[in-house]
Phi, psi and omega in degrees: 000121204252114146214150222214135184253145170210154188243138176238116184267118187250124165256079198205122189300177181294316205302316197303325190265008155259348179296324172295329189266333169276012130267132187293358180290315196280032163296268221312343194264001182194324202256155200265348200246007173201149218253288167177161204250167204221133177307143185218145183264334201272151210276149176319125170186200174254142229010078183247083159264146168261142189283120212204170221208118169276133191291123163118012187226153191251359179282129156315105195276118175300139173238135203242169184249120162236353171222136160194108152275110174306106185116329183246318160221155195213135185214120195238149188199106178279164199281160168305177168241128114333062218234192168291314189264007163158230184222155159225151185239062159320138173197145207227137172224143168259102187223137170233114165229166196258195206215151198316305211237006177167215185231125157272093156332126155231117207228132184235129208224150168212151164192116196270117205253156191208114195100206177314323175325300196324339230247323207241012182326283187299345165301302184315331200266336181284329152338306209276301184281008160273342191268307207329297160358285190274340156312330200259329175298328185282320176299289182336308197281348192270344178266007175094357213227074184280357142328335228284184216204104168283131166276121194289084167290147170276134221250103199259118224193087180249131186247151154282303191282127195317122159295164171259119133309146179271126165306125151332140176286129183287139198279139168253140158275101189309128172328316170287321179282329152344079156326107148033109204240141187302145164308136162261143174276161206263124169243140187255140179296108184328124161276135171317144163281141142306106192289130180259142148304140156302121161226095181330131185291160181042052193203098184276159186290106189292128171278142186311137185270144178286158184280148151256147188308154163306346210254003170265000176294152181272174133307148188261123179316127162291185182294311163275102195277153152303159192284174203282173169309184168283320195274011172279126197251147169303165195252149184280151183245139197282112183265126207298128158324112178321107138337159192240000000 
């Protein structure tokens, strides 16, 4: 939502330059943000609205009072718009206070934008902060007072979209002015433990057994052992006894 603030020294007391500014007819007559106003018989106040024309558009719009203070503060908030890329909500504020030699003015512009509009945020504001200027010169020459003194005001500019700040630059510091930089300590490397065997109490440690070789291997039996050798003698054969 971009709103973009300026201050004005007007030399015209507050009632005279607020009674010109809460009628809403005499907008059309100086400010850049209404087009024209449609005659109204009902008298200045908070919520009275008028029928009125945003510049660049031919449908007719309400402008409506939604804060009055007498003397002090004025606050107008026009209806939405439609367009293709979304919506805008205008709203016009007005704060006066006075001043030795006349009223200082503050005319504040918002416009709440929706949709595609948020994308062109920053177009709206530099538009605002361009007009605004000659707006407030003119209200001056319609009051009487062409003189009046723009005040370089602080121009309060809120986007939805984050600005990119740029980092600041880093301050270097001259060598001679430089404090000292602490010793840093010297840490020495912890010595490793030695890796210990486990070893189960009452239990010696077995010694590796040597490899043997294939040719000390036995066979290992199947399951079906094979007939027996040869060099195993056969069992004798039993020769019949003589009858007696």
């Amino acid at each position: 939502m971009p709103e973009i603030s300026v201050d004005v020294h007007i030399n015209r007391s507050v009632t005279e330059v607020y009674d010109f500014l809460s009628d809403a007819r005499n907008l059309e007559l100086w400010f850049s943000g209404v087009h024209s106003v449609a005659e109204s018989a009902e008298p200045a106040g908070p919520g009275v609205a008028h029928v009125y024309r945003f510049p660049g558009r031919h449908r007719d719009q309400l402008l409506q009072c939604v804060a009055y203070v007498p003397g002090e503060h004025l606050v107008f908030r026009g209806d939405r718009m439609w367009n293709l890329l979304g919506a805008q909500t205008p709203m016009y504020s007005f704060t006066l206070s006075p001043r030795p030699r006349g009223t200082l003015l503050r005319l504040t512009v918002q416009s709440r934008l929706a949709g595609a509009l948020t994308l062109l945020a920053p177009v709206v504001a530099m538009a605002w902060r361009r007009d605004l200027p000659r707006d407030v010169r003119r209200l001056g020459e319609r009051l009487g007072a062409p003189h009046c003194h723009v005040i370089s005001a602080p121009r309060r500019v809120r986007l939805p979209i984050s600005a990119f700040t740029p980092a600041a630059a880093p301050t270097t510091v001259p060598p001679a002015l430089a404090p000292p930089a602490p010793p840093r300590p010297q840490l020495r490397p912890e010595p490793r433990p030695e890796p210990r065997s486990e070893a189960r109490p009452g239990l010696r440690p077995e010694p590796r057994s040597e490899l043997r070789s294939e040719a000390h291997l036995e066979p290992h039996p199947g399951p079906h052992p094979g007939p027996r050798p040869a060099s195993v003698p056969a069992a004798k054969e039993r020769t019949p006894r003589p009858a007696a």
